[in-house]
DOPAGU-485757 format. One line per 10 residues: their letters; for each residue x, y, z of C-alpha. Coordinates in Angstrom, 1 decimal. Example, Ala and Ser with C-alpha at 12.3 -4.5 7.8 and 13.67 -1.06 7.14 Angstrom:
2
as> 12.3 -4.5 7.8  13.7 -1.1 7.1
***
This chain:
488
xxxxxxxxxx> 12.8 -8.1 -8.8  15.8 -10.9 -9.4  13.6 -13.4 -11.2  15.2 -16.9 -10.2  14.2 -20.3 -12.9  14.1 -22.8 -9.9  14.0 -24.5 -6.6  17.1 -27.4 -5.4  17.9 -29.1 -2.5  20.1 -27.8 -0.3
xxxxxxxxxx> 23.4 -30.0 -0.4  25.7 -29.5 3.0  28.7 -30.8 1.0  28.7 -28.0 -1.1  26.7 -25.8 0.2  27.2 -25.7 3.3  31.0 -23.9 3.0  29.0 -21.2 0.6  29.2 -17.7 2.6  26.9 -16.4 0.0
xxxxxxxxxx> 24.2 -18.4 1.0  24.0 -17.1 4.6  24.9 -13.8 3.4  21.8 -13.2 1.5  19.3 -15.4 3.9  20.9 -12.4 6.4  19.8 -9.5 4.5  16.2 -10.5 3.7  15.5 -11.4 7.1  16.8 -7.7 7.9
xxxxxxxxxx> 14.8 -6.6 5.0  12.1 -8.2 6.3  11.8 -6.5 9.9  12.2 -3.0 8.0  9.0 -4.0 6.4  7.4 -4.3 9.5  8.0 -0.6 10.3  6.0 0.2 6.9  3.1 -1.7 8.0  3.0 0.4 11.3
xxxxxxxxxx> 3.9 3.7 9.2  0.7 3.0 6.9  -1.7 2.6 9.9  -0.3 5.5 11.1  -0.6 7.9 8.2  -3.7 6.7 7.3  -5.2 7.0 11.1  -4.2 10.7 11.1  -5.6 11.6 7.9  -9.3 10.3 8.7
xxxxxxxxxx> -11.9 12.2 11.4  -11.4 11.1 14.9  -14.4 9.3 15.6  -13.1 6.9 12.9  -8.9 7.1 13.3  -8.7 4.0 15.4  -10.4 2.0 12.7  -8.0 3.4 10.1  -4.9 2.4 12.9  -6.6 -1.3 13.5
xxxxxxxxxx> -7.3 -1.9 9.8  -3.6 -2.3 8.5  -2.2 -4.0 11.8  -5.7 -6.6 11.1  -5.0 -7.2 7.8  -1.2 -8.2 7.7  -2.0 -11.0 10.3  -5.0 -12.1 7.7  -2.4 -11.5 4.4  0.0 -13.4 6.1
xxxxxxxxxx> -1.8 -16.5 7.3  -2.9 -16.8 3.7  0.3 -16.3 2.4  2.0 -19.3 4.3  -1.3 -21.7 3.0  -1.3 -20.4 -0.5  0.3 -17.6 -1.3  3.9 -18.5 -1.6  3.0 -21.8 -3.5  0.5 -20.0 -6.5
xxxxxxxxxx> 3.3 -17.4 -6.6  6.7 -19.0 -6.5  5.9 -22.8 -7.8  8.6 -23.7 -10.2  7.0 -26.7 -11.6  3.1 -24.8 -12.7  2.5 -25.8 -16.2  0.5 -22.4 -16.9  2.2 -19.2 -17.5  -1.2 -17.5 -15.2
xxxxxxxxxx> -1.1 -18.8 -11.9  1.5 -21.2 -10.1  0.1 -24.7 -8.1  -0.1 -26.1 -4.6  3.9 -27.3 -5.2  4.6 -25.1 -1.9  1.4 -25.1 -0.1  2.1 -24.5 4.3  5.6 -23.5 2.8  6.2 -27.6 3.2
xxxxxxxxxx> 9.7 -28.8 2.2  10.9 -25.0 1.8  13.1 -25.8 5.1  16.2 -27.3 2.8  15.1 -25.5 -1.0  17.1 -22.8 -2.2  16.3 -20.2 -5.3  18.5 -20.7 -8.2  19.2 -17.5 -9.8  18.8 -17.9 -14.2
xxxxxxxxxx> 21.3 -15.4 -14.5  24.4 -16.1 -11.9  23.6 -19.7 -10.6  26.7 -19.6 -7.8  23.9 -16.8 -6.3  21.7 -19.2 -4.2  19.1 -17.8 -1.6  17.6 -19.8 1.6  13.8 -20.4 -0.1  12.4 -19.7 3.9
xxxxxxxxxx> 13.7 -16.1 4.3  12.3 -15.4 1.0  8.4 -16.9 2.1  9.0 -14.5 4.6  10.2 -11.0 2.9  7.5 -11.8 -0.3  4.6 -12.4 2.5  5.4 -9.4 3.9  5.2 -7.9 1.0  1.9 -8.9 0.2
xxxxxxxxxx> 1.1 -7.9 4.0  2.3 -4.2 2.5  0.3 -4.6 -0.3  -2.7 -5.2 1.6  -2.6 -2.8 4.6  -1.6 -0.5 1.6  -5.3 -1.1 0.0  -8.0 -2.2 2.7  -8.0 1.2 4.5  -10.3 2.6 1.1
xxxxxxxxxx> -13.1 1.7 3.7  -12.8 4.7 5.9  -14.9 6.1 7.9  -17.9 3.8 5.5  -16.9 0.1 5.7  -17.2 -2.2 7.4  -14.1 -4.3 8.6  -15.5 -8.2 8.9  -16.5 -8.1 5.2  -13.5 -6.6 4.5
xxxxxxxxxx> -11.8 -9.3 5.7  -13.2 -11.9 3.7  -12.6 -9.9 0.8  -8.7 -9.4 1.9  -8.4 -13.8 1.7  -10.3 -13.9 -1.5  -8.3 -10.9 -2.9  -4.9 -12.1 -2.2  -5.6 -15.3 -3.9  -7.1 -14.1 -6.3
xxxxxxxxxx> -5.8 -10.5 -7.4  -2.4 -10.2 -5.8  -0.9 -13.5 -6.0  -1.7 -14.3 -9.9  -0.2 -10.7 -10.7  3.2 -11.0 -8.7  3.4 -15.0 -10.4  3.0 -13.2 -13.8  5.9 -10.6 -13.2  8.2 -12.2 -10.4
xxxxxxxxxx> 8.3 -16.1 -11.8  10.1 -17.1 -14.6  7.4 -19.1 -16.0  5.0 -16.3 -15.6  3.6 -14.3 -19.0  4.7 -11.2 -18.5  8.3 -12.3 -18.4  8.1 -15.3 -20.7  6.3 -13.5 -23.0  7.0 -9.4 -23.1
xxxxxxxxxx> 9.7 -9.4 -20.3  8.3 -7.1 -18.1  10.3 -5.0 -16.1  9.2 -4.2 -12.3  11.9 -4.1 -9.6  10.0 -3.7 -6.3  6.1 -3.7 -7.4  4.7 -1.1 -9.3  2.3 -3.6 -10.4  1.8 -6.1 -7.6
xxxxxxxxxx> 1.7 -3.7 -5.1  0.7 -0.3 -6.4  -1.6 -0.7 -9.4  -3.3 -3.5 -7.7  -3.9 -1.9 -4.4  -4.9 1.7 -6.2  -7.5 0.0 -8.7  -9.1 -2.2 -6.0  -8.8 0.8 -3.7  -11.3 2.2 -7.1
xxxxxxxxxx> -13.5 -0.4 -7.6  -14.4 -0.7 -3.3  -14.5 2.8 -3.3  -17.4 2.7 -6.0  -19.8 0.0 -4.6  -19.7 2.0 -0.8  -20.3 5.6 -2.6  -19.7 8.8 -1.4  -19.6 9.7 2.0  -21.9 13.3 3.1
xxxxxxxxxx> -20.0 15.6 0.4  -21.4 19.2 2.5  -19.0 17.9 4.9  -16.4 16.3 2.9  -16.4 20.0 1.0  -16.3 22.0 3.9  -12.5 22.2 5.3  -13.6 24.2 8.1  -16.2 21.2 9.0  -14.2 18.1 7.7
xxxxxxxxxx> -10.5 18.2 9.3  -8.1 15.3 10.0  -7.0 13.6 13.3  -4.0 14.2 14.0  -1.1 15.5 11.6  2.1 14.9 14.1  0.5 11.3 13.4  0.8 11.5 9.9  4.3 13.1 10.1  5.5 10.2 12.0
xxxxxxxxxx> 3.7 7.7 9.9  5.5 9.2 6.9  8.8 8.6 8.6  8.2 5.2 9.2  7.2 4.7 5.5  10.8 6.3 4.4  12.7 3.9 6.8  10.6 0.4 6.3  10.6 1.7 2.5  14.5 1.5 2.0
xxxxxxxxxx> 13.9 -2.2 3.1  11.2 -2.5 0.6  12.8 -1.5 -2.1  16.8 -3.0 -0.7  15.6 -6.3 -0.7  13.8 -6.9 -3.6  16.9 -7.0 -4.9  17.2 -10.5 -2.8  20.9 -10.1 -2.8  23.2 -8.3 -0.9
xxxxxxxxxx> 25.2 -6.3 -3.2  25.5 -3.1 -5.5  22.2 -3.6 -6.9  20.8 -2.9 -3.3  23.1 0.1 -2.5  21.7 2.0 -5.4  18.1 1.0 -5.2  18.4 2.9 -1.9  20.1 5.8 -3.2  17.4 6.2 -5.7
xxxxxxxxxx> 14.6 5.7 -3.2  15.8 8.7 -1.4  16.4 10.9 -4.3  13.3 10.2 -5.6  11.1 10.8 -2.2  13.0 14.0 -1.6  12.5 15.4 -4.9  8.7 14.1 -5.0  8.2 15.8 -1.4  9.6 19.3 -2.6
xxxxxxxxxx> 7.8 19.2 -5.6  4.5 18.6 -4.3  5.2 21.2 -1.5  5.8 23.8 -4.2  3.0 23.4 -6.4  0.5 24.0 -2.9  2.5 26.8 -2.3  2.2 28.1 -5.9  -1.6 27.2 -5.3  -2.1 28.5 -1.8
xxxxxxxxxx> 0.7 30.6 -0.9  0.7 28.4 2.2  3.4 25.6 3.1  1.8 22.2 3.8  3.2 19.6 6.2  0.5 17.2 4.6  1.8 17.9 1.2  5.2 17.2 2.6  4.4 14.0 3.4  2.1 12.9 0.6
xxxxxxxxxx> 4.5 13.9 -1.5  7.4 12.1 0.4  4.9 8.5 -0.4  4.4 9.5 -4.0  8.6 9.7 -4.3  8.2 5.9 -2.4  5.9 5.0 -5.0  6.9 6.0 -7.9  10.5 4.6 -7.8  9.1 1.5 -6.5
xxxxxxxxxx> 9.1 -0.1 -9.9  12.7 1.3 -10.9  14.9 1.4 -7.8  17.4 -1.5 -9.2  17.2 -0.5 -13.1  17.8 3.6 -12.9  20.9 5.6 -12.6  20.7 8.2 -10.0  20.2 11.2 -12.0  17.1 9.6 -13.1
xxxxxxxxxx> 15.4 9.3 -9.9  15.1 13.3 -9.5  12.8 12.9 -12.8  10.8 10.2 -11.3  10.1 12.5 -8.4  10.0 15.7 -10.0  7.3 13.8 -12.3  5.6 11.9 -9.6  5.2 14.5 -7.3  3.6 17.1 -9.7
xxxxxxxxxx> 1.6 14.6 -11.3  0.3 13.0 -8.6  -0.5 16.3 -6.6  -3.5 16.8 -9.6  -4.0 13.5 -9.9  -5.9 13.9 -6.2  -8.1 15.8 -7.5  -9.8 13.2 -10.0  -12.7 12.0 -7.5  -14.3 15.4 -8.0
xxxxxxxxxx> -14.2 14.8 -11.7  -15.1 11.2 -11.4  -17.3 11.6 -8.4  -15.7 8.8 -6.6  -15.2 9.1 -3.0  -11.3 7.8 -3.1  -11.1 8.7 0.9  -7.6 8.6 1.3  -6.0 9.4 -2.2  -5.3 5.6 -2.4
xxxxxxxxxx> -6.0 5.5 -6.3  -4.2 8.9 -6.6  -1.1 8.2 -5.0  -0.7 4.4 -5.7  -2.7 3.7 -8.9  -2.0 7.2 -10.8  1.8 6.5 -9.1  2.1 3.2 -9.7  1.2 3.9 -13.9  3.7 7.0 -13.7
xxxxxxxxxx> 6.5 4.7 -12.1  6.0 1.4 -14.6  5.8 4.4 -18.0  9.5 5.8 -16.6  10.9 2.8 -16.3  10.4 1.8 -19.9  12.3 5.3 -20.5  15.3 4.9 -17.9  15.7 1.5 -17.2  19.2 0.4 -18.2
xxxxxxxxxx> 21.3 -2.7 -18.5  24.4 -1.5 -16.7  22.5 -0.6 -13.9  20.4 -4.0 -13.6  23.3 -6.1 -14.2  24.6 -5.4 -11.0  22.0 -7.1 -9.4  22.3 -10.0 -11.3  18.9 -8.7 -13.6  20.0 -9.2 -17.1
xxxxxxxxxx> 17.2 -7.5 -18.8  17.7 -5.0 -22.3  16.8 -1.8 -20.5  14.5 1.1 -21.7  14.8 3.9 -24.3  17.9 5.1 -22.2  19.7 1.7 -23.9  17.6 2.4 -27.1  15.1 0.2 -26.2  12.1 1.5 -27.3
xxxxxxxxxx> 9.8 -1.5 -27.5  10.4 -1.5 -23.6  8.2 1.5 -23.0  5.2 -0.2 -25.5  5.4 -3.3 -23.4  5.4 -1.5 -20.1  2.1 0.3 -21.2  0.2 -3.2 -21.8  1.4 -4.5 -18.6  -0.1 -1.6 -17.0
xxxxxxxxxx> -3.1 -1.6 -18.6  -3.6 -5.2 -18.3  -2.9 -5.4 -14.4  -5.1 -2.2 -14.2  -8.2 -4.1 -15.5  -7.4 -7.1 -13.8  -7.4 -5.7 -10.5  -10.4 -3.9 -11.2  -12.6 -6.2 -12.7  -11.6 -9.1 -10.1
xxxxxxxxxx> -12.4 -7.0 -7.2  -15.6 -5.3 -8.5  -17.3 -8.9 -9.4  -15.8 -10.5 -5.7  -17.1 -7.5 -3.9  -20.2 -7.7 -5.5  -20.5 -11.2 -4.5  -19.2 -10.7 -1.1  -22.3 -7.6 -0.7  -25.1 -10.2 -1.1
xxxxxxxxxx> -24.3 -12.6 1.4  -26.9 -11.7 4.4  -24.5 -10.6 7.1  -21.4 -9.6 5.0  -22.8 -5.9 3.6  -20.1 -3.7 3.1  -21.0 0.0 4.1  -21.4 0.7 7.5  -25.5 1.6 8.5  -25.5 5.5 7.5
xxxxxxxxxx> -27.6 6.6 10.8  -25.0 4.6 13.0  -22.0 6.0 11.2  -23.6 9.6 11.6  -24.0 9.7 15.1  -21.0 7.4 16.6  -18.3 7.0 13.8  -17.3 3.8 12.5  -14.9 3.4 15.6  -18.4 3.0 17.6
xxxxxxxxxx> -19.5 0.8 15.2  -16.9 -1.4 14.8  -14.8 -1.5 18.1  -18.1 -0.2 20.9  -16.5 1.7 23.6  -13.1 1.8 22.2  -11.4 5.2 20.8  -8.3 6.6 19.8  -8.1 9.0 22.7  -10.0 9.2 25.9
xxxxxxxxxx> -10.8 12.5 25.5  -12.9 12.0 22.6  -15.8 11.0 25.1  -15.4 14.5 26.5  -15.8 16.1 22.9  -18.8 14.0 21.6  -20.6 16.1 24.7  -18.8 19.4 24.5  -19.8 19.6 20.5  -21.8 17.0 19.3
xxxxxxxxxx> -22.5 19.2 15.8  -18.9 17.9 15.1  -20.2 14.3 14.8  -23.4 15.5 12.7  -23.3 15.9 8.8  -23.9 19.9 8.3  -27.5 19.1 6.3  -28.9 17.4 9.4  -27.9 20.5 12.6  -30.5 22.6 11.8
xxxxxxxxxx> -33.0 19.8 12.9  -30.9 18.6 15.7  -30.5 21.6 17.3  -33.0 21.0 20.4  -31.7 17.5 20.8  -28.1 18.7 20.9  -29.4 21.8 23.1  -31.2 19.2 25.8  -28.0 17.0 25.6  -25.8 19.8 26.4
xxxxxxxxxx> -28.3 20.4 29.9  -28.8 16.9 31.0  -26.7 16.6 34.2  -24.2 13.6 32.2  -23.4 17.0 29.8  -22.8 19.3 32.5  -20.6 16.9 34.2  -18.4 16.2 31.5  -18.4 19.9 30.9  -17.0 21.0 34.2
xxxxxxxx> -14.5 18.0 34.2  -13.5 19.3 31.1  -13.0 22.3 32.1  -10.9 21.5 35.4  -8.8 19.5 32.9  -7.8 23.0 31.1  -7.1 24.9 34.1  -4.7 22.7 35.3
***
């Protein structure tokens, strides 16, 4: 991302005949709405991948947390990321806190200083970044956690996890580019190794949900996959706004970050459809669009800094990668629900090591990013400091939210995993939102089969139960309604 050295006052005199100015405060606020669009594609994706007596958790969980992310971005956020005047190179100060006196401040860009940008449309596109960040993580409950501790843990986290890492990349005074000059376009580190190594560490403390289901694909089975399709679509469009304005300018730099986003998901999505076909002989609309967020991913770090012809190696790589990479929790016995440490933590370290090989100079500098490039502008220290900023966020993340989790799990009324017996018979959509579902006719189904809400090591005692439930007169009743419904 264009790292800028400083805040000024806006000056009407001089300022105010600058087309530039309005120009770029233009493109972030349409960046900005794009992002929007992501945030509805990951509740989407993420509702159709999980059971159905739990997909309206996994729709409310992203939508719930970008409200939270954001309030605590305005407070906080902005200021202990973007504060020009910190006097540590770890975390910036309460200079910005409730965005105050942002209404007349403009971003001076260190490397073009005739390039201003309105300081409020930034807030904006960075908090909803962070939003993305967040709705991108939080869902590693599913179908196990619960949603008000969650929560608390989504304030705390931000503060504490998110913001220092994007003030150590994205601000000029910040370690990683003071120091090692990190390079990370759109948030291969803030956004994808952070949300893939908490997504690990909260996926540890809940544990593993019943595994004779989990194991069983003719037992365990998502939602709904036209939901996922169309989550996946959203992703692509809200993506190109992602990774467009992180170049905070309108110009070339944005063009070809957008070219390279689509190469790269395109090529990701192929490749991961081919190895299941190699694999299963079958083609996989899942695949498809797993692979299609890996490309997203993967590029994320790289969009402004690459050539073209490099993005079909970051998706080519990604995709395969990433596609065994989902099989880890079986080897780690980690129950990573949704592939969130696969697709964004594995991704996110695959994205940051390639762009310490193909990052280059001419490419950046037409975005204003005057950096030395990778191995591809003979670089080569680039790739060694793009390995210890990986490994250093990776821990970070980690450690942070495993201690802060911990904390939050002993404060009487803020336990993390859902009661077992309650999640086995109702879902955590019954749990957490009463008499609220995705669909109406999942009422209908809980009576019609209620084995398919039972763990397969517990039907063989529930038999009689399930047998008097399907003769009471409320189960005959919703039988024969049910069945009217199919005639007609």
């Amino acid at each position: 991302m264009l790292v800028f050295s400083n805040f000024r006052e806006f000056d009407p005199s001089v300022d105010g005949s600058n087309p530039k100015i309005m120009a770029n405060g233009l493109f972030l606020f349409t960046c900005s709405c794009l992002l929007i669009f992501v945030v509805l594609g990951i509740a989407m994706f993420y509702s159709g991948m999980t059971q159905r007596r739990s997909s309206l958790s996994m729709l409310a969980i992203p939508l719930i947390v970008t409200v939270v992310t954001f309030i605590v971005w305005c407070v906080l956020g902005y200021s202990l990321t973007f504060s020009d005047n910190a006097s540590t190179g770890y975390i910036g100060n309460f200079q910005f806190a409730g965005l105050r006196t942002l209404e007349r401040a403009l971003l001076v860009n260190e490397s073009a200083t005739d390039n201003l940008i309105p300081a409020l449309p930034h807030a904006v596109f960075e908090g909803l970044l962070a939003c993305v960040a967040a709705a991108l993580t939080m869902p590693c409950i599913a179908e196990r956690g619960r949603i008000l501790p969650m929560l608390v843990f989504c304030v705390v986290w931000v503060i504490l996890v998110y913001c220092p890492v994007a003030y150590w990349e994205w601000n000029s005074k910040g370690w990683m580019v003071d120091k090692i000059d990190i390079l990370d376009y759109g948030g291969g580190s803030p956004v994808h190794l952070v949300s893939g190594f908490t997504s690990l560490a909260y996926s540890i403390l809940l544990g593993q949900r019943d595994q004779i289901l989990i194991m069983n694909k003719n037992r365990y089975r998502n939602s709904n996959t036209g939901m996922i399709v169309i989550g996946t679509m959203f992703l692509v469009a809200g993506w190109l706004g992602f990774n467009a304005g992180c170049s905070l300018t309108l110009g070339l730099a944005s063009f070809i970050s957008v070219l390279n986003t689509l190469i790269s998901m395109a090529m990701a999505s192929l490749t991961w459809m081919s190895v299941d076909y190699y694999w299963n002989r079958k083609l996989s609309i899942m695949g498809f669009c797993s692979g299609c967020l890996t490309g997203l991913v993967v590029i994320t770090p790289a969009a402004g800094y690459v050539n073209p012809w490099s993005s079909f190696i970051f998706g080519f790589v990604g995709g395969f990668l990433v596609n065994f990479a989902t099989g880890l929790k079986y080897l780690i016995h980690v129950d990573d629900s949704l592939d969130i440490f696969a697709l964004h933590g594995i991704g996110g370290m695959i994205g940051n090591l390639l762009t310490g090989l193909f990052a280059d100079k001419n490419i950046a500098i037409l975005g204003y990013n005057d950096i030395d490039g990778g191995w591809v502008n003979q670089n080569y220290v680039q790739l060694g400091w793009e390995v210890v900023g990986t490994i250093v966020v990776s821990l970070y993340a980690f450690t942070i939210s495993f201690v802060v989790l911990l904390i939050i799990n002993w404060i009487p009324g803020l336990r993390l995993k859902i009661n077992d017996e309650q999640t086995l018979h109702g879902g955590a959509d019954e749990w957490e939102f009463g008499g609220e579902f995705i669909q109406d006719f999942v009422e209908f189904l809980r009576i019609l089969d209620p084995t398919d809400y039972l763990r397969g090591d517990v039907e063989p005692q529930l038999d009689s139960q399930l047998n008097s439930q399907l003769d009471s007169p409320a189960g005959e009743s919703y039988q024969q309604d049910v069945y009217q419904m199919r005639d007609l």
